[in-house]
KEKE-3310 file (N, C-alpha, C; in steps of 0.2 Angstrom, whole numbers, plus 5000, padded with zeros to 4 digits):
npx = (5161:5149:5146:5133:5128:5120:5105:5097:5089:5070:5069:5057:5040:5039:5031:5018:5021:5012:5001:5000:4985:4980:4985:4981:4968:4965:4968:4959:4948:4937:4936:4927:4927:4938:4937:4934:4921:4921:4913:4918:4932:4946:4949:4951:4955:4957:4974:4972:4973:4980:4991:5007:5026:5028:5016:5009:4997:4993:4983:4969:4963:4974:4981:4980:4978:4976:4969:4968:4962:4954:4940:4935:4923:4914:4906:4916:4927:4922:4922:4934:4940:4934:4940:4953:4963:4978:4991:4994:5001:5005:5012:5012:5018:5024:5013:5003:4998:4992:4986:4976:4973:4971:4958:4955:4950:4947:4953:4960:4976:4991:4999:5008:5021:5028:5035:5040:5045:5053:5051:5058:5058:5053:5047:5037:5029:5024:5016:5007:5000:4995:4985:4980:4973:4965:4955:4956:4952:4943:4925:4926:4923:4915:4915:4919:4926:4925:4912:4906:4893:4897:4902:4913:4921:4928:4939:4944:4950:4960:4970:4974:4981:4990:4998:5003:5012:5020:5027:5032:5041:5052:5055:5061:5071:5080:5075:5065:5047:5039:5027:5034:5047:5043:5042:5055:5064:5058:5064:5077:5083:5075:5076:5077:5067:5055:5059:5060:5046:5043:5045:5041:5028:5034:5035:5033:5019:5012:5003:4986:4985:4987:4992:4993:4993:4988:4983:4983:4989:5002:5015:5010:5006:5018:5026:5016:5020:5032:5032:5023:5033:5042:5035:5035:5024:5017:5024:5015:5004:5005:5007:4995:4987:4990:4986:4974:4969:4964:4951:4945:4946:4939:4927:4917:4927:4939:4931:4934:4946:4950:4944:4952:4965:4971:4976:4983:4997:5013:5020:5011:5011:5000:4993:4997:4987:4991:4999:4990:4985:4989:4996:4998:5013:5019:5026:5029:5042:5047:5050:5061:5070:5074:5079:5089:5097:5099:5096:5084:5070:5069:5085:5086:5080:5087:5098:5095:5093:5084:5083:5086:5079:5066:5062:5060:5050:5039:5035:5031:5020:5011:5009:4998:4995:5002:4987:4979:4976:4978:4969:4958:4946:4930:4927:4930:4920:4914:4913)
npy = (4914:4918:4931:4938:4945:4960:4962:4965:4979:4977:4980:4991:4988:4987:4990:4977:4967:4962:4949:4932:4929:4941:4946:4936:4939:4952:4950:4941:4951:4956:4962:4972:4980:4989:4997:5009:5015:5022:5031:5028:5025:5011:4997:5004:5006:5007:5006:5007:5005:4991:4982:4987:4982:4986:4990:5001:5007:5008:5023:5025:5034:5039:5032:5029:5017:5016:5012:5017:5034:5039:5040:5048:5059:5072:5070:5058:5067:5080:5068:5063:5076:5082:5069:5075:5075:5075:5073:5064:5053:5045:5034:5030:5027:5038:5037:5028:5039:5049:5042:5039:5051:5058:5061:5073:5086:5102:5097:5098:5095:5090:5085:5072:5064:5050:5040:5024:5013:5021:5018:5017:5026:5020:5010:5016:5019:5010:5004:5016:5011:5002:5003:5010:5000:4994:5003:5011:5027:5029:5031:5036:5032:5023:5009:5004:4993:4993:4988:4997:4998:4997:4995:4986:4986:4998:4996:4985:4988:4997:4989:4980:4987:4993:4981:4977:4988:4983:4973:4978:4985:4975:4967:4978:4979:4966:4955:4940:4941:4939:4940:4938:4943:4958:4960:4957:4966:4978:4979:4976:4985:4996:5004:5015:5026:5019:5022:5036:5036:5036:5044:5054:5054:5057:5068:5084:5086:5079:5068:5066:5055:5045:5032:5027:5016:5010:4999:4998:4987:4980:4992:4998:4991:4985:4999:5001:4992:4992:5004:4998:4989:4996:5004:4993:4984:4969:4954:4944:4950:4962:4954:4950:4961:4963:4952:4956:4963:4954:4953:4965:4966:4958:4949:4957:4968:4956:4949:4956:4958:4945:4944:4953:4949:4944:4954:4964:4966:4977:4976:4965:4953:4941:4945:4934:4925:4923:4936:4945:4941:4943:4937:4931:4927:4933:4946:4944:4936:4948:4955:4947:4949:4961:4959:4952:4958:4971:4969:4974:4983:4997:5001:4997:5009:5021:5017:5022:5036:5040:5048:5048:5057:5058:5044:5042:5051:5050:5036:5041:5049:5042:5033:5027:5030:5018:5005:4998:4983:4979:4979:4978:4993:4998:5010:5020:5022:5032:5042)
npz = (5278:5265:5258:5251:5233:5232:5226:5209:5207:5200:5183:5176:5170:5153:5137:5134:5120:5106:5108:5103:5102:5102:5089:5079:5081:5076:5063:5060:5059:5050:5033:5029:5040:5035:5025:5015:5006:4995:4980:4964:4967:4969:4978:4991:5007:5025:5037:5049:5067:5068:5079:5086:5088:5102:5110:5106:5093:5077:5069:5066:5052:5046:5040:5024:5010:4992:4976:4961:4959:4949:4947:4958:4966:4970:4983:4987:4989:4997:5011:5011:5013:5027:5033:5035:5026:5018:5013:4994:4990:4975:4969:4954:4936:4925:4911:4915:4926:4916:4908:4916:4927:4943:4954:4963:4961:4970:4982:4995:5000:4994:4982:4979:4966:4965:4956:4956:4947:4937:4921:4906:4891:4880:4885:4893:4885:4881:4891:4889:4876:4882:4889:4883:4876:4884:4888:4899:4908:4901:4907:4919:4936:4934:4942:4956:4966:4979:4982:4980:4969:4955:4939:4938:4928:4926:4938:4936:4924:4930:4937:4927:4921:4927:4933:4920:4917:4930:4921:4913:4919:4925:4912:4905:4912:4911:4919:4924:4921:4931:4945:4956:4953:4951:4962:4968:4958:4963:4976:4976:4966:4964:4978:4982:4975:4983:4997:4993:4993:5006:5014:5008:5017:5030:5031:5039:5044:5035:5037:5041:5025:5009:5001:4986:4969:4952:4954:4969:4974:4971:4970:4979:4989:4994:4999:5008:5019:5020:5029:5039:5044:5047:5058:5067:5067:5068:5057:5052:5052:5042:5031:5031:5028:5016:5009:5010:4998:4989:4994:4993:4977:4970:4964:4953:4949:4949:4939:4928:4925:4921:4913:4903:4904:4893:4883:4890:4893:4892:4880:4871:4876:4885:4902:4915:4926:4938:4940:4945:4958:4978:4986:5003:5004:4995:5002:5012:5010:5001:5013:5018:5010:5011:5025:5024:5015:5021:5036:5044:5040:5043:5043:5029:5023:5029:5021:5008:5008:5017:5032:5051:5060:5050:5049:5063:5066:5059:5062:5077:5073:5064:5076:5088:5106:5121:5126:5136:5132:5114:5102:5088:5086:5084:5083:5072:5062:5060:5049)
capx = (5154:5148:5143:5126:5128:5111:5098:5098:5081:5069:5064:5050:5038:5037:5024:5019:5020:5005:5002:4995:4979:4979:4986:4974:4962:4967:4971:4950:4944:4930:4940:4925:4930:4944:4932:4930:4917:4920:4913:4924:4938:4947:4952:4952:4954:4963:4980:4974:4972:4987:4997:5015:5028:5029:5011:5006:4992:4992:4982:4965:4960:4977:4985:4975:4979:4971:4972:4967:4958:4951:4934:4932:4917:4912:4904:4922:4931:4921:4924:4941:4942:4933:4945:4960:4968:4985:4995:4990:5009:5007:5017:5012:5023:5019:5010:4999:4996:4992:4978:4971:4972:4967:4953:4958:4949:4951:4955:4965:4979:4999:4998:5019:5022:5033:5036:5043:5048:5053:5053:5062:5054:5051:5042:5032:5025:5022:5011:5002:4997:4991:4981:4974:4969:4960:4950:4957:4951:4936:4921:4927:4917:4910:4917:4922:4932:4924:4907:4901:4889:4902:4901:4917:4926:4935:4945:4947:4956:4967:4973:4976:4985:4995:5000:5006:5019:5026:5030:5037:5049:5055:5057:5066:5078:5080:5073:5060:5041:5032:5026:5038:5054:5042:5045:5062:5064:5056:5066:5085:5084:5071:5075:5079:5059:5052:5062:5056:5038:5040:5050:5035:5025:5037:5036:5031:5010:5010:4998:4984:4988:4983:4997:4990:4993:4982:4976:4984:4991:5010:5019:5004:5007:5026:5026:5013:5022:5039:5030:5022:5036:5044:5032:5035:5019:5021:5025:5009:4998:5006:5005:4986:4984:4993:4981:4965:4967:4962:4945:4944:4948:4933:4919:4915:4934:4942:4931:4935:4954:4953:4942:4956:4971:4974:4977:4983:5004:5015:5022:5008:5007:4995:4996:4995:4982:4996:5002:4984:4987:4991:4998:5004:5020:5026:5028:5035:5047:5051:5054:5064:5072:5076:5081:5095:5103:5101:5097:5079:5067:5075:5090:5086:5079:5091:5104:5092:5093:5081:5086:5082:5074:5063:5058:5056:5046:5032:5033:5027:5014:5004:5005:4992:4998:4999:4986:4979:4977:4979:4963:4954:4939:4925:4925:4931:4915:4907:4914)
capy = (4917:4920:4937:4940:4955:4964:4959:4969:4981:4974:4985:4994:4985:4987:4988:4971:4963:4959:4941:4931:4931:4947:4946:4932:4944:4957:4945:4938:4957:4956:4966:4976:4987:4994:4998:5016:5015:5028:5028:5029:5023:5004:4996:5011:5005:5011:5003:5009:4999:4984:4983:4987:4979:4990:4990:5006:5004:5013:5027:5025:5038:5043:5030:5024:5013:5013:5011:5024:5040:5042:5043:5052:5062:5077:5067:5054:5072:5080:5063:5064:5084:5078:5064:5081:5071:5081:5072:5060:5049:5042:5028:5026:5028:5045:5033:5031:5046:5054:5041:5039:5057:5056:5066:5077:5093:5105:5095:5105:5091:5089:5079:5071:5060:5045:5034:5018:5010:5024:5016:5021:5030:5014:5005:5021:5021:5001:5006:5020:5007:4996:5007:5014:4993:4992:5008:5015:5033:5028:5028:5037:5031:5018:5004:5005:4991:4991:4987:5006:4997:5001:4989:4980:4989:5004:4993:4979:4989:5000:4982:4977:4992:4992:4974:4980:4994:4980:4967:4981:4986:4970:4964:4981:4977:4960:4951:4940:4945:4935:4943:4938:4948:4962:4961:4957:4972:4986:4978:4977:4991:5005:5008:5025:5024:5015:5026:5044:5038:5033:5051:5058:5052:5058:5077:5087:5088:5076:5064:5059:5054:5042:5029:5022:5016:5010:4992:4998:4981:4980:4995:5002:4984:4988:5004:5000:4986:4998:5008:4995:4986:5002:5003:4988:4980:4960:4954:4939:4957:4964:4949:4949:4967:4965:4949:4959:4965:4948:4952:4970:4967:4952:4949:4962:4969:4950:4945:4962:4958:4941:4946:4958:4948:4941:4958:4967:4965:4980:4970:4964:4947:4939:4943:4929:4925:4925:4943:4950:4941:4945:4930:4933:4923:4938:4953:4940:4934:4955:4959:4943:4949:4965:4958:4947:4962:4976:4967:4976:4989:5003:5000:4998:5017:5022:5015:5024:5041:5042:5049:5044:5058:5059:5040:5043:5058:5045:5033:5046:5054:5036:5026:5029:5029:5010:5007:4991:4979:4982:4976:4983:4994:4999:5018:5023:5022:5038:5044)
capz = (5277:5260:5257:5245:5229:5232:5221:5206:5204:5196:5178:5175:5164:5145:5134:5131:5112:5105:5108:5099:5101:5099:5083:5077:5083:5071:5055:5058:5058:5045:5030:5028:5047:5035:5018:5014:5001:4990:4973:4960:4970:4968:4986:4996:5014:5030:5037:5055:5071:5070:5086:5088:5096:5108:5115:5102:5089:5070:5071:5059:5047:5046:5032:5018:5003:4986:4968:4954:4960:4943:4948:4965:4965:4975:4989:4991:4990:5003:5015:5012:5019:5032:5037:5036:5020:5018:5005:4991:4987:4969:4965:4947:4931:4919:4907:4922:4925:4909:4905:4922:4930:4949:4952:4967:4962:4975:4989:4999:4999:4992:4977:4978:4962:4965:4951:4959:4942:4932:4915:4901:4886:4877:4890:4896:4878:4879:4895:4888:4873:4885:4894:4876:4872:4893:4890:4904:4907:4900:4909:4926:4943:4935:4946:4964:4967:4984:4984:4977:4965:4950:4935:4940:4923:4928:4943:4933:4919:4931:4940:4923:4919:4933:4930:4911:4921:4933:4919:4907:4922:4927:4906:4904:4918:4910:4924:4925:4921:4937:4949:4959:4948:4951:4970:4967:4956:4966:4982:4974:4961:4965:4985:4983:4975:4986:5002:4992:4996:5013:5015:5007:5022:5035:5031:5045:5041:5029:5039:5036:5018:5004:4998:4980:4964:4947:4960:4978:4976:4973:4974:4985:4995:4996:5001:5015:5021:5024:5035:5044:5048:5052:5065:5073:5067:5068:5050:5050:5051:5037:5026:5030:5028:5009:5007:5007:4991:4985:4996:4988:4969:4970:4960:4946:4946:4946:4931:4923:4924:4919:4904:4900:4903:4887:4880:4894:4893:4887:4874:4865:4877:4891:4908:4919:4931:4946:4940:4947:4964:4982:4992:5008:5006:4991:5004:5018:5006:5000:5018:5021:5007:5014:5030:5022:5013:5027:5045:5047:5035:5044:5039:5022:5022:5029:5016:5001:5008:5023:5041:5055:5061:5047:5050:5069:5067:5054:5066:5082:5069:5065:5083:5095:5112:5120:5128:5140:5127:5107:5098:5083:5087:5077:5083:5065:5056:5060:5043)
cpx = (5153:5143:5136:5126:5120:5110:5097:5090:5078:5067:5059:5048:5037:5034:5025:5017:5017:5007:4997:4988:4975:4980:4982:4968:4959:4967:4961:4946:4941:4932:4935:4924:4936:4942:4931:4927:4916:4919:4917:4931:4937:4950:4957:4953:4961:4968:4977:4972:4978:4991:5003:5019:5029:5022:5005:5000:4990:4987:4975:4963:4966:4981:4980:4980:4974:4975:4969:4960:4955:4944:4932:4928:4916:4910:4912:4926:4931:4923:4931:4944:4940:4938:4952:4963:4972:4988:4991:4998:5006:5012:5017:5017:5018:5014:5003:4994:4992:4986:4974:4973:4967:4962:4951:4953:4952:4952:4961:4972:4984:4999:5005:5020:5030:5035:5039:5047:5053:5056:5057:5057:5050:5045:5038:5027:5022:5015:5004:4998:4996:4986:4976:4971:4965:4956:4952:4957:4945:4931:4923:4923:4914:4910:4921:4927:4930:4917:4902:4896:4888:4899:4907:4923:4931:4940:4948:4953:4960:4973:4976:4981:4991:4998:5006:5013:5024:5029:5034:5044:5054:5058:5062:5075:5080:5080:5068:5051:5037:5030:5031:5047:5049:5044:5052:5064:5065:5062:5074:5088:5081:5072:5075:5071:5055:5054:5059:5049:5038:5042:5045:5029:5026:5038:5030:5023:5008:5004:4992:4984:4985:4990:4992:4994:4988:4978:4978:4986:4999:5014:5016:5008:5017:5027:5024:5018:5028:5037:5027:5026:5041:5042:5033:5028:5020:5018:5015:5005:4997:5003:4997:4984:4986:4989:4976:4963:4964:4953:4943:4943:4943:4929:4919:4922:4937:4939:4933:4942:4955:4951:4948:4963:4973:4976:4981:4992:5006:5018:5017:5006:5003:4999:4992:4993:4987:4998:4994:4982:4989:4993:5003:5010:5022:5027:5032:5041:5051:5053:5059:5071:5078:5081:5090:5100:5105:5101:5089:5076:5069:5081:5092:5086:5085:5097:5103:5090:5087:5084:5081:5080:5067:5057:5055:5049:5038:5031:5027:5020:5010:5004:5002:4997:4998:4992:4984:4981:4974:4976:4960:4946:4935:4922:4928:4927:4911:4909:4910)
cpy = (4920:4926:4936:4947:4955:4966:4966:4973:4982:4981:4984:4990:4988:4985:4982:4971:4961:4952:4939:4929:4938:4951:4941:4935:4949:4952:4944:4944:4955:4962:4974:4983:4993:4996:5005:5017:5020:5027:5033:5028:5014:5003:5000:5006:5009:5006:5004:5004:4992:4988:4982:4982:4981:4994:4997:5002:5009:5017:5026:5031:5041:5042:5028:5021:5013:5012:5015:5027:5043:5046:5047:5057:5069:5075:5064:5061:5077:5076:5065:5071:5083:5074:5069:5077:5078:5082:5067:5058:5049:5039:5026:5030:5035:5043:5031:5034:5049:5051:5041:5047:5055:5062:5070:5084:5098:5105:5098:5100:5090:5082:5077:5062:5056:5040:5029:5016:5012:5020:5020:5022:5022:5012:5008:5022:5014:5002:5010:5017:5002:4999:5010:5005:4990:4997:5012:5025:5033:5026:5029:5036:5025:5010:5007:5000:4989:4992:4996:5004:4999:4992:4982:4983:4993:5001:4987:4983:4995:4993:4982:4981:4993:4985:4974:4983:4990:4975:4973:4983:4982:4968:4970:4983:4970:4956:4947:4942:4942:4941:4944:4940:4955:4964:4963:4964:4978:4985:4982:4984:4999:5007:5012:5028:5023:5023:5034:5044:5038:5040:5055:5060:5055:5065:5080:5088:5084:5072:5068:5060:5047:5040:5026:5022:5015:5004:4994:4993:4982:4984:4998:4997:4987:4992:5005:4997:4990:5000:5007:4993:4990:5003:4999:4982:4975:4958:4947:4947:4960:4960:4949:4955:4967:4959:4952:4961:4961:4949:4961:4971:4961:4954:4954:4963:4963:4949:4950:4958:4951:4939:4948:4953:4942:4947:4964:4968:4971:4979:4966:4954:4946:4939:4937:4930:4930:4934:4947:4947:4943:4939:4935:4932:4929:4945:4949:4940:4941:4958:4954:4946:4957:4966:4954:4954:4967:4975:4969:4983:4994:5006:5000:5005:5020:5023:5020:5032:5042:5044:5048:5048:5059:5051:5039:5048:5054:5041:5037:5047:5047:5033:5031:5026:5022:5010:4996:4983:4982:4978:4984:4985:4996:5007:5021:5021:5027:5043:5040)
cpz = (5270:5259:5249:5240:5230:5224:5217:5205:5198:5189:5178:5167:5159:5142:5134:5125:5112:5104:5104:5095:5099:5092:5077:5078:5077:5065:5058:5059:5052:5040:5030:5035:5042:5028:5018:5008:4997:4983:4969:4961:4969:4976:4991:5003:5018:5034:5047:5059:5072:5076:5083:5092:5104:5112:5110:5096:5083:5070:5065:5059:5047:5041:5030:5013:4999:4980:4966:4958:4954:4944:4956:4961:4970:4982:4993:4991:4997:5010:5019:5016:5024:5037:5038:5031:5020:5012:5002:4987:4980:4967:4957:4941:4926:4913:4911:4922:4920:4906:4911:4929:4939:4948:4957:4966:4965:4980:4991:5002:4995:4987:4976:4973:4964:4961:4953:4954:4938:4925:4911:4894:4883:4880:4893:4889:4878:4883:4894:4882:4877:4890:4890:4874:4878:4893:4896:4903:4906:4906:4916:4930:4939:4939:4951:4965:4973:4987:4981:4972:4959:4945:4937:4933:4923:4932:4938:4927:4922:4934:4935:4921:4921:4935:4925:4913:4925:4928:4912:4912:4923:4920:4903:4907:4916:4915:4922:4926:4924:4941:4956:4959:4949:4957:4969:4967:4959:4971:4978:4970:4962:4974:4986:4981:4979:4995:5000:4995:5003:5018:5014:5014:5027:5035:5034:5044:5036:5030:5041:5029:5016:5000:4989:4973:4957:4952:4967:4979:4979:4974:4981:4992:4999:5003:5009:5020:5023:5029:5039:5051:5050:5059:5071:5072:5066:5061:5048:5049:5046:5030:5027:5028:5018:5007:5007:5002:4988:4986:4992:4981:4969:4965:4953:4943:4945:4940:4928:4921:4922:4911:4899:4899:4895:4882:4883:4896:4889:4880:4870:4872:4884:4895:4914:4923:4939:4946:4944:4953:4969:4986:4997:5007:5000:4997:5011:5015:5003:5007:5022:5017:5009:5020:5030:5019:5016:5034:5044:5041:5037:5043:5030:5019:5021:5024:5010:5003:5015:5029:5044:5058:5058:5049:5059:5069:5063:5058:5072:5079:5070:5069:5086:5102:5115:5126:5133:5136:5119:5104:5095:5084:5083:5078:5076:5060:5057:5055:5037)
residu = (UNK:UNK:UNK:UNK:UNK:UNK:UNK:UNK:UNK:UNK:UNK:UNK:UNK:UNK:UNK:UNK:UNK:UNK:UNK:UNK:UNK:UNK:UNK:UNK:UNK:UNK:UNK:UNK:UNK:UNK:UNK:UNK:UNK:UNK:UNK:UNK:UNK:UNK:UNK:UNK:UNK:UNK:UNK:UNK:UNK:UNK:UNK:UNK:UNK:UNK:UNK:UNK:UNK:UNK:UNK:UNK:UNK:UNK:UNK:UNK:UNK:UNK:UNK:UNK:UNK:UNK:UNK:UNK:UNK:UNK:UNK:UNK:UNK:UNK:UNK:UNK:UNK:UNK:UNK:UNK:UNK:UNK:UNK:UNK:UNK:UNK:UNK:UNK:UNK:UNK:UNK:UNK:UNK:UNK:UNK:UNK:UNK:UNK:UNK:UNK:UNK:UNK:UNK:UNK:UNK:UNK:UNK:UNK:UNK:UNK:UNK:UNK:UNK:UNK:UNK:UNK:UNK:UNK:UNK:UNK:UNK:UNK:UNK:UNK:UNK:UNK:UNK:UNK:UNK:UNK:UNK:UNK:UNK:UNK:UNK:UNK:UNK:UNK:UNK:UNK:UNK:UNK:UNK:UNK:UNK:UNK:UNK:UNK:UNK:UNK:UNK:UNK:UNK:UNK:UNK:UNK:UNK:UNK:UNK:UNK:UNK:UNK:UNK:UNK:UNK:UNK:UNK:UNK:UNK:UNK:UNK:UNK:UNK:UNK:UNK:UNK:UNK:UNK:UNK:UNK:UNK:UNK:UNK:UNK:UNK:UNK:UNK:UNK:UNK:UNK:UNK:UNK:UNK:UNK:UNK:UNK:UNK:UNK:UNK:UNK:UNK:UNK:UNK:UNK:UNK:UNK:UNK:UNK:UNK:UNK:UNK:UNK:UNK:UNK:UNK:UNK:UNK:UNK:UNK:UNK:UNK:UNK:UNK:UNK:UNK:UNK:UNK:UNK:UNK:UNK:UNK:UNK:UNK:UNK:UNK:UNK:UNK:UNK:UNK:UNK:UNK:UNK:UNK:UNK:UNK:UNK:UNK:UNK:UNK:UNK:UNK:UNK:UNK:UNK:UNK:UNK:UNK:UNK:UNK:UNK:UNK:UNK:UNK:UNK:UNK:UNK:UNK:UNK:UNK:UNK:UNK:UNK:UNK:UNK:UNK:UNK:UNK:UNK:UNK:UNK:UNK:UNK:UNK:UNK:UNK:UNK:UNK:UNK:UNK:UNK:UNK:UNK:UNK:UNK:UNK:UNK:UNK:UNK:UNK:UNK:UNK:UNK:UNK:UNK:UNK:UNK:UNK:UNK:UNK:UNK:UNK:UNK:UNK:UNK:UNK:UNK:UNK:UNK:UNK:UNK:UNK:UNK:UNK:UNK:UNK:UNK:UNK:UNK:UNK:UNK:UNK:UNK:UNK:UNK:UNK)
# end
């Protein structure tokens, strides 16, 4: 007689993964859902809404991504207190800074400088001469970047600028000056950079907050991208959400930056079209790249001075709860 082991009870079911329609769903949102058209801002938008793998959904109005805060105005300041803005990262180098000053007022918000790159005297002087041959500074609010009805000049010459800051870092680290030694670069050499920001984020009241740089493209993109795939958000989503920049930086700003780029290098030469790009395949390829030398973005933190309840605790702060199915709504436009 052969006896039968009793049938093991079944588990309780776990969220389900966003499938992929659901994630095709989210990638064919209409970029303009994630647009906060502030004048005087360069591709402002919000990170919120992507699904989890765990059935959660990023929490809108609670991360944003831009580029240079030069021109905020009174009205995009007000918005922003409205929305409870808390912090405001800064990724850009003191070169940066010093000619394009954010324009925060008295917004009641934690300005936390992070320089990603940290150049060295030389090259922080190359920057601020290429920021003095882009006009940058000049002519604050006059372009948006994102439809605010700007010339197209102000975006185009912080893009440019911030361009000038990744090929001075990488050419001072003797690396390659593509855009793709820029990746490199931030990945292998600035973790502890990269990890302060995401640290920044993780401090008890720090949300809602504002990651940006001079375009919000590449360290902006970076940065985001850590705290996505910290989240759990599926890598196609991300790669789409670091492609919008291309749909942001359009029209007035692209022809700005490519008027510019024949004069826009901290060293005197041209930067290349591709350097003012966003292709999916460069932030697949910097978290493949991640994945190969720690196992997971988690793990990488971790390595560069993070703890883990610091990154649990940013996790908890920006998911929404899960809820039936995890699609992007359009209740975040009554701001």
């Amino acid at each position: 007689m052969t006896t039968q082991a009793p049938s093991t009870p079944a588990a309780p079911d776990a969220p389900a993964s966003p499938d992929a329609e659901v994630i095709a769903e989210v990638i064919a949102a209409p970029p303009a859902r994630r647009s906060l058209p502030l004048p005087g801002t360069i591709n402002l938008r919000d990170v919120g809404g992507y699904p989890t793998a765990d059935g959660r959904t990023v929490r809108w109005r609670t991360l944003l991504r831009s580029g240079a805060l030069r021109g905020l105005d009174g009205r995009g300041r007000a918005v922003l207190a409205q929305i409870g803005l808390r912090t405001v990262v800064d990724l850009r180098e003191d070169a940066e800074v010093e000619h394009d000053p954010d324009a925060l007022g008295r917004l009641p918000a934690t300005h936390r400088r992070v320089p990603i790159f940290t150049l060295p005297a030389a090259a922080q002087a190359a920057v601020g001469q290429a920021a003095d041959r882009n006009g940058a500074g000049a002519g604050a609010g006059g372009g948006d970047g994102n439809g605010g009805g700007g010339t197209g000049g102000g975006a185009g010459e912080s893009v440019a600028v911030g361009a000038a800051a990744g090929m001075a870092a990488v050419r001072a680290a003797g690396a390659d000056g593509d855009l793709a030694g820029v990746f490199d670069f931030a990945v292998d050499q600035r973790g502890s950079r990269l990890t302060a920001a995401v640290i920044a984020l993780a401090a008890p009241g720090a949300l809602p907050a504002i990651v940006h740089c001079s375009a919000g493209k590449d360290r902006t993109g970076l940065v985001i991208a850590l705290v996505l795939d910290l989240a759990g958000v599926p890598v196609e989503v991300i790669a789409e959400d670091f492609a919008l920049t291309s749909h942001f930086l359009r029209d007035e700003a692209a022809a700005a930056v490519l008027r510019m780029s024949a004069r826009t290098s901290a060293d005197g030469a041209a930067v290349a079209p591709a350097m003012l790009a966003s292709p999916p395949e460069l932030i697949l390829r910097a978290l493949d790249r991640i994945r190969a030398g720690f196992g997971d973005t988690r793990s990488y933190l971790l390595a560069h001075g993070a703890t883990a309840h610091a990154l649990d605790r940013l996790v908890d702060a920006l998911l929404a709860p899960p809820h039936p199915t995890a699609v992007v709504t359009s209740d975040h436009h009554d701001l």
